[in-house]
Each structure stands twice: as C-alpha cells, then as structure tokens.
N, C-alpha and C positions, 0 to 999 in steps of 0.2 A: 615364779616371781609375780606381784602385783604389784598394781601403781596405783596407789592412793593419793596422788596430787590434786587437791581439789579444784573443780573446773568448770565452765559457764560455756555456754554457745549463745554467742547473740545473735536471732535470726530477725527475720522482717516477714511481714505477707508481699513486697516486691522489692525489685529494685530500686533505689531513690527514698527507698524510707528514714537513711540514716544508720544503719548500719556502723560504716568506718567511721564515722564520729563519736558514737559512740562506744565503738571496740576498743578505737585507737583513744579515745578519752579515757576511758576505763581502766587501759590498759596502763597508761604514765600515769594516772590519777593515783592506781593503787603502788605503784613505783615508788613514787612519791614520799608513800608512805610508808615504806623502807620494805615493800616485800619483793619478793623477786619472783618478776610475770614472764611466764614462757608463752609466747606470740604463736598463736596459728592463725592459717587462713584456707577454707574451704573454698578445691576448685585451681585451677591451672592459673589464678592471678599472682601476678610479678607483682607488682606497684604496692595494693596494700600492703604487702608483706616488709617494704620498704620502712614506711610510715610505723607499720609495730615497731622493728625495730628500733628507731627512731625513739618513741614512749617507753621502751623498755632496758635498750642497753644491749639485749640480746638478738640473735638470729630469729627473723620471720622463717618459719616454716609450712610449707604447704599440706594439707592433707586430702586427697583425691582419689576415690573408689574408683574412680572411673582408668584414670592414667596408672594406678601404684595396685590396682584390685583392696576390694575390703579389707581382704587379712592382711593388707602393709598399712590400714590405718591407726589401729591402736597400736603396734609397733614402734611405727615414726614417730606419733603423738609422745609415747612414752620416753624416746628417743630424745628428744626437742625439750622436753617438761623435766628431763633428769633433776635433779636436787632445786627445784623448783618450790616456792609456797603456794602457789596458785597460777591457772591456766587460763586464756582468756582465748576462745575459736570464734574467728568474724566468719559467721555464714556468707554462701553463695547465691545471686538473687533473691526468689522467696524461697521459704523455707522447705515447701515442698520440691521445687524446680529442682530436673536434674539431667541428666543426657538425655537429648530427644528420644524419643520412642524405646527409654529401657526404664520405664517406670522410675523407682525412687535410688536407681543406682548416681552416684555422685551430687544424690541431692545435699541439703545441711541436714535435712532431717535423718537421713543413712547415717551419716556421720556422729552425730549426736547420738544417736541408737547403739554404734559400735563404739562408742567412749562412755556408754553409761552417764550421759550429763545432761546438767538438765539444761534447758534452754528459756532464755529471757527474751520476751518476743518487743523489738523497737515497731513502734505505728505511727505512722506520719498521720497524724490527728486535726489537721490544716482545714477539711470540710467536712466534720464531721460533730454528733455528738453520744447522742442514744443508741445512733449502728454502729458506734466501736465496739458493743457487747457483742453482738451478731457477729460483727467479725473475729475476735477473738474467740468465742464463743467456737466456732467454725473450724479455727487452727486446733483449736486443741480437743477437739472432739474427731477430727479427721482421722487420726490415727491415736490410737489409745499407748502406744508404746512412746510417743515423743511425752515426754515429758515438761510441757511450759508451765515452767516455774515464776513465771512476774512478768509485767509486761511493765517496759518502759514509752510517755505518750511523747511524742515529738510534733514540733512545730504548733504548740498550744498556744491561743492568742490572748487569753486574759484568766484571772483567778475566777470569774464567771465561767470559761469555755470548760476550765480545768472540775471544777468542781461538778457540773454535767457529766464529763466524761468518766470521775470517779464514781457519782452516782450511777453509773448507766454498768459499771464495770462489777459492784458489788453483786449484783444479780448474776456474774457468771464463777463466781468468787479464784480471781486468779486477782491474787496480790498489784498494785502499781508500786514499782520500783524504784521510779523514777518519773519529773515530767519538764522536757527542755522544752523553754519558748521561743516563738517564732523571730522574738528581736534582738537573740545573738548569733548572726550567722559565722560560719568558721570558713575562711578563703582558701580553699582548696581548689587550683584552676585546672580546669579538665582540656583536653585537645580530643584530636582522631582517634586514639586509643583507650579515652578513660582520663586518671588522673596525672598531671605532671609527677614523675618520679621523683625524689629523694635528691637523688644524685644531681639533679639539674635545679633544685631550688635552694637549696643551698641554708642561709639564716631565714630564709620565711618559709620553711618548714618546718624549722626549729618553730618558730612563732606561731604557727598552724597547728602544732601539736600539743602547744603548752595551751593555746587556746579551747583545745578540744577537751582536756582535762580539766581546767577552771570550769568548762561549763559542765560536765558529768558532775564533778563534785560537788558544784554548788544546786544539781539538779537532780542528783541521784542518792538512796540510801545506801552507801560503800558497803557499812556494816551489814544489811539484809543482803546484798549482792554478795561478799565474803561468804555469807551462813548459808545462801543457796549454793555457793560453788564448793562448799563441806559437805555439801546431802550427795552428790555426786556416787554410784556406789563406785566399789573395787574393781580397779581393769587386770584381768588375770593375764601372765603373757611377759614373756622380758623384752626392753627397750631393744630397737633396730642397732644391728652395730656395722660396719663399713666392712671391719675385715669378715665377720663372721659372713657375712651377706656372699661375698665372694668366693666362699666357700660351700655356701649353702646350694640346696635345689632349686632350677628356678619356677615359679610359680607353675599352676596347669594349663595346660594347653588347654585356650578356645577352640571351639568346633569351625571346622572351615568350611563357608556357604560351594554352591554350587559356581563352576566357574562363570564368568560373566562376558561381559564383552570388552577383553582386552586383546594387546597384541600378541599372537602365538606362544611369542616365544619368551612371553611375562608370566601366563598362567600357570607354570609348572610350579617357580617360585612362589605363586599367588596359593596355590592347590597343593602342594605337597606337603610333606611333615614336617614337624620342627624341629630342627638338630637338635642336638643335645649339648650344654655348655659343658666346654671342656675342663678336664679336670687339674686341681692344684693349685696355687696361686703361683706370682712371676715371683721371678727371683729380686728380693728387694734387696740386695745385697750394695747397690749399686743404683741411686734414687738418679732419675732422667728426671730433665726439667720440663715441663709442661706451662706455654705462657698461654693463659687467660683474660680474655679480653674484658676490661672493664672501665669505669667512669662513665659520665651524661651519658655517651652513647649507646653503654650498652651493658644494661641494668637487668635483664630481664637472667637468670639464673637459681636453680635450686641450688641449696647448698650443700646438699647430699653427694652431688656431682663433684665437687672438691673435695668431698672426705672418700667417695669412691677412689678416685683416683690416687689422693696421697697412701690410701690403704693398699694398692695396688704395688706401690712402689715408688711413685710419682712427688717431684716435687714444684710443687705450686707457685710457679708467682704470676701476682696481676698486672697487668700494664693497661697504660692509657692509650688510645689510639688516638686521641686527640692531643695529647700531650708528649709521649714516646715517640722517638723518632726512630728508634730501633728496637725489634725481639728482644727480649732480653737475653743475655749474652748466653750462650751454651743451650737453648732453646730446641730441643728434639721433636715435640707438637706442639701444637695451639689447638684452641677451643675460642670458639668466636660464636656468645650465645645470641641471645635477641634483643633490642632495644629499640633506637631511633637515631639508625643511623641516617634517615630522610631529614630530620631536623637539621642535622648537623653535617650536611655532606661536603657543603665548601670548605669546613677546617678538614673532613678526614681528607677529604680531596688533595688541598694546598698541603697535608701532611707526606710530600712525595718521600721521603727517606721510607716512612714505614711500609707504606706501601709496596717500596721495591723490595723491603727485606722479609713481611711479607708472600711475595710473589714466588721470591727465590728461596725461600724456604718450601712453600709447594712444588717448586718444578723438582725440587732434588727431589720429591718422595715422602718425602715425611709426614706424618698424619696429620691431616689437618680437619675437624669438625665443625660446622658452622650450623648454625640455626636460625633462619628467618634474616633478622637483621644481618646474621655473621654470611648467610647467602650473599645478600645485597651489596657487602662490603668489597667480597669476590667478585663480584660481577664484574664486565669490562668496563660501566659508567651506571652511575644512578640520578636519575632528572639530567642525564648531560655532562653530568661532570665525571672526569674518569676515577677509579676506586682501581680496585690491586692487579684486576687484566687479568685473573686466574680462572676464569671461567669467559668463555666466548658467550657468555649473555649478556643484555641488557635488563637493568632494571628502572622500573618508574611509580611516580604516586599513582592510585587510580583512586575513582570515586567510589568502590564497590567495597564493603568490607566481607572477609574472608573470615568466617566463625566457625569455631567448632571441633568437637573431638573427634580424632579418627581414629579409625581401625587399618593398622596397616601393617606389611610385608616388606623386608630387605630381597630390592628385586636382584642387589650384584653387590660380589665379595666387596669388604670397604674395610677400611681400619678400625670399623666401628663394630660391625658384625656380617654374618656370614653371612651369604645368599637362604634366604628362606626363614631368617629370624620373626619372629614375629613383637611387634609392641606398637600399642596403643602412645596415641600423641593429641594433641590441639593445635588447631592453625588460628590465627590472630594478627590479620596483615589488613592495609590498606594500598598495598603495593601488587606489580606486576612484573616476571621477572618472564623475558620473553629471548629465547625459548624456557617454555616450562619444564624440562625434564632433558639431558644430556640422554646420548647413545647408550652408556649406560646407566641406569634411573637408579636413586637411593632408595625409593619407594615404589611400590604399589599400594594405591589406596585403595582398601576393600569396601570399607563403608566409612559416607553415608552412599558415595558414589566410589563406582570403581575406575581408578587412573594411572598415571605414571606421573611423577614426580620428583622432583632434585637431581643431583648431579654428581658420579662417583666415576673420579679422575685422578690417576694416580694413587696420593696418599689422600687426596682429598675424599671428605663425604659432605654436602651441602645439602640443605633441602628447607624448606617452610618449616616442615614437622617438628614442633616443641615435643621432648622427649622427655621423662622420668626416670633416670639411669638405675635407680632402689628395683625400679621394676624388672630389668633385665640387667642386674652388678656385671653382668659376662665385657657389657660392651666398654667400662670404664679398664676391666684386664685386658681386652683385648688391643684397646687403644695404647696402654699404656706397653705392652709387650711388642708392637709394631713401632712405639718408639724407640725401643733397644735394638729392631734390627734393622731399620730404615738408614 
C-alpha cells in the first residue's frame, strides 16, 4: 500500500521562531479553502495538537521516533492523513534537535526523512539581514537528505528589511514562501507549561486561530506551498489500524545496559527479558465501559489510546472532573491522562461527589491508569487541598521543571502491564508528588538516570510517565481484559 497524500513539515533553526503560527495558520488557512488538512505534531506535545485541531476540524495527531520508534512514524502519519488532500507536520524545537545524546532520533528532521517530505524552514528574521543566507545556507546543507524546500521570513520589520533579506537569500537559491511582519502579533498566552490549552480558552482561541490564518494567507504563497506539499515522494507501508496493532508483534527489544545502582530487588525487573505479549485479542462480545478523564483539566491525551482500547472491546466515554459529579454509570476503569490539574485544584477539590466515586471505584479493584496529572488528582491533597485520597501521597507546585524522555521498565504486575515490560515515555511536570514511588513502583527509570517511580496499588497504576499505547497495543488489551475480571 502507498500514501500519496501530499505533505509539508514546517520546521525552524529554534524554538520561538514561529513555528505554531504558522503550522496552525496554514493549517485553517488552507481549510478554508475547502481542502481537508490532516494535522501532525513532531514530539510528545499535547497542546499544539489541540490548536491543529482547532484550524482543521480534525484530530491532532502526534508523531515521535523516540516514544512510538521510527517504523510507527510513517504508519500513524498515514493513519491520521487517511482520505486526506494534504498534510501539514509542525516540527519539534530546531530542526535538527532531538533526544539528548541519540543524535537525530526524534528530531523533525528524522521525521521528515521517514515521510519523504519536504520541509519549509520558518526564520525569526527580527535581527538580522545578509546572515539569513548563512543561516539557511547552514540548514540545508547540514544534511543532504532533509529536503528544505522554501523558507518562510518571520518577524520582518519593513519592505526595506524584507527586500535585504530576499536579496541575501537568492545567493543560496531556496525559494521564500512567504514573509510575516513583526506588527501583527497573534495572542497565544503561555504559563508553566507552554501554551494555554484549547480546552481552557474557549472563543479566544477560536479567535487566535482564525487570526493565525488571515496572517499566513495574507503573508504566504498557498499556491507554492500546495505544489511543494505535491513534490512530497510516495510513502510505501499501510496506515496504523487499532485492531490490527493488537494483534500484531510488538516492536524489537532494546538492548539492556549494565545493571546500575538501584534497589536489589528492582534490578531483575530492570535486567531481565521482555515477555512476550500475549496472544489473541479479548473477547469483545460484551463492550465494558471505560470513563476518561477529560475537559480544562485534563487535555493532555493521544488519541490512539481511545481507538486502542475501543479496539480492544472497550467502550469509551468522557467525563468532566470539573463538571461530573459522578463515574459515569456502569464505569469498569478509568484512564486519568495529564493536564493541569494545579490550575484547577479548588473546583476538582470542592468536586467532593467525584472524588469519593472516584476513590471507591479504586478501592474495589478496578483498573485504574493515571498519568502525571491523573497522579496528582490520586494523591491524598495537591497545594493543600484534598483530591481522591487513593494514594497516601502528597503532591505540590515546585519551582523545578521536570523534562524529558525516558527509558523505562514495569518494576510490578499493574493492569497496565506485566513486571518487566518495557516502554519508552516523557516526563513534563512542574510538580512534586512526595513520596515519589509506592512500595510497589510502576517504574524503573533506566535512562537518563536510573530510579524508581509511581505507584501500583490494587487496580491502580499511576506515575509521571507519559506513555504511547501504539507502542506497546498489549497494555490497552490488557487494561481492557482486567476490566471484565475486576
């Protein structure tokens, strides 16, 4: 099977260049214009992917070498981009950036290399004129297989600075595509984590988005950007599917370093082999309800993870935690992903109905998955105020921010997966959840450092660890088959 959907990456030389303005501009710009844009985003970010949405109609979808491995990029992409007219991928950082110390894996330029597309390089042009060549000059000579096909100049301060920077750019001859100036900013407000989410802004992100495409369109050639994202070649490979996944092999085992310095009786977990995903799928004869936590507080979610589990057998609904005062009715698990539940802790707090139903859905047994936020909400109180009392932790704001991809091990059986699973995740907290790790741990981190991690209690499994369920389909049947016997 091949995907011929034609496709664009828009990357940057850093962060702050402009990027989501002009992805997310792009992306409703050409909506707009009656075609239908399948939204990516390079990299473990929640938030942008909100915002595509938003410009397009359709599901943000993530795509991450690092979390999903290479060979699930073109997959999912194809997956996401089905009966699609064109594709629009907002890189991650700069173009080259990617997981510390494993060279160009999960950078945007990986990415772009395994979708065959070419990439449009956004330059914050603010101090500069004659060394934008040099700089671009630089991107696209670094590696001969990325393909930058146009560079769009951002934050240009008059038709003098603009005309410089054309001039400076013919000597490298990569087309300009476009050139936004510096006196229409677009109000996108940022906090602790990045950008205010989707879900929390409500009509002025409506208004942020329709603004981000008036300015692309009225600052970019649509038509050359369309006829760049047709040079794109052919992705060979058929689209990701939910059930197929779950029945498939799962990817190859990583090599496991030397053991390190953890406690006794974590290493073996840490060090031994990887089971083997068991075989068959559950019986769907008989769909269990599965409630997912969702609204303002808690945004943060692949959508993969909802098609895993309704593929499983599973059926889905969302609830508010700031609004629902009760599981929804017949409720067998929950999934409680990440967001900001610190923004909002006095409503989930004074929310005492959910919380007790909640509680007493964990004490019977039942699976329950939490990630980061969905930690925090477990906890016994967060900043002081009490949350569901499911976990004898406390958690708090700290000043430190907690970044980064990990490498990690299932130290103890969970509803999730077995003792000694292995998957790759990203931590992304400004928070402290103290103790860090229950008697028995959901984790051991093997890299960047090696530790012990979250909390696996009962049906519960909690931890930091943002997970990739595409990458390991086992743990979406496993959760769902521990709901039919729980």
């Amino acid at each position: 099977m091949v995907t011929s959907v034609p496709r664009l990456v828009i990357a940057a030389p850093s962060s702050g260049s402009g990027k989501t303005t002009v992805a997310t501009g792009l992306m409703a710009a050409l909506t707009a214009r009656g075609l239908a844009v399948s939204p990516h985003k390079v990299g473990p970010d929640y938030i942008d992917p909100g915002y595509h949405a938003l410009a397009t109609g359709r599901v943000g979808r993530n795509l991450d070498a690092y979390l999903c491995g290479p060979e699930l990029v073109g997959p999912l992409f194809a997956h996401g981009a089905r009966g699609c007219d064109i594709a629009v991928v907002e890189g991650v950082m700069g173009l080259y950036d990617g997981a510390a110390g494993e060279g160009e894996l999960a950078s945007t330029a990986q990415v772009a290399k395994l979708l065959r597309a070419p990439v449009v390089l956004v330059v914050d042009a603010s101090s500069q004129s004659r060394s934008v060549a040099a700089l671009v000059h630089g991107f696209v000579s670094f590696d001969p297989e990325v393909r930058i096909g146009g560079v769009i100049l951002n934050k240009v301060g008059s038709d003098r600075h603009e005309a410089l920077l054309r001039e400076a750019l013919d000597s490298v001859g990569v087309p300009v595509l476009g050139v936004l100036r510096r006196a229409a900013p677009v109000e996108t407000p940022s906090r602790h984590l990045g950008l205010v989410p989707v879900a929390e802004r409500g009509a002025l992100a409506v208004e942020a988005v329709a603004a981000m495409a008036a300015q692309v369109a009225g600052g970019c050639d649509l038509a050359a950007l369309v006829a760049l994202a047709r040079s794109a070649g052919p992705l060979a490979g058929a689209g990701w599917d939910a059930g197929e996944a779950l029945v498939s092999s799962p990817p190859p085992p990583l090599p496991f370093p030397s053991p390190g310095a953890l406690p006794p009786d974590s290493r073996s977990a840490l060090d031994g082999p990887r089971p083997q995903a068991p075989d068959g799928l559950v019986d769907a004869g008989r769909p269990v309800r599965v409630a997912v936590a969702g609204g303002a507080a808690f945004t943060f979610s692949y959508s993969e993870h909802a098609e895993l589990l309704t593929a499983a057998g599973a059926e889905v609904v969302v609830f508010d935690p700031l609004r629902d005062e009760e599981l929804p009715e017949g409720t067998a698990g929950l999934v409680v992903g990440g967001g900001f539940p610190e923004v909002y802790a006095s409503e989930l707090s004074a929310n005492e109905g959910l919380r007790k139903s909640v509680a007493e859905l964990a004490l019977s047994g039942a699976p329950v998955a939490a990630e980061c936020a969905g930690l925090l909400y477990l906890c016994r109180d967060l900043d002081g105020l009490p949350m569901c009392g499911v976990l004898d932790a406390s958690a708090r704001m700290s000043e430190r921010l907690t970044l980064g991809y990990r490498d990690a091990v299932a130290l103890s059986d969970s509803a999730l997966a077995g003792a000694g699973t292995r998957m790759r995740g990203h931590e992304f907290h400004r928070t402290v959840v103290e103790p860090g790790a229950g008697s028995a741990p959901a984790w051991g981190m093997r890299a960047p450092e090696r530790r012990v991690e979250g909390f696996v209690e009962r049906g519960v499994h909690a931890s930091y660890l943002h997970t990739h369920w595409a990458s390991e389909p086992g743990v979406a049947r496993r959760f769902v088959e521990r709901c039919r016997t729980s």
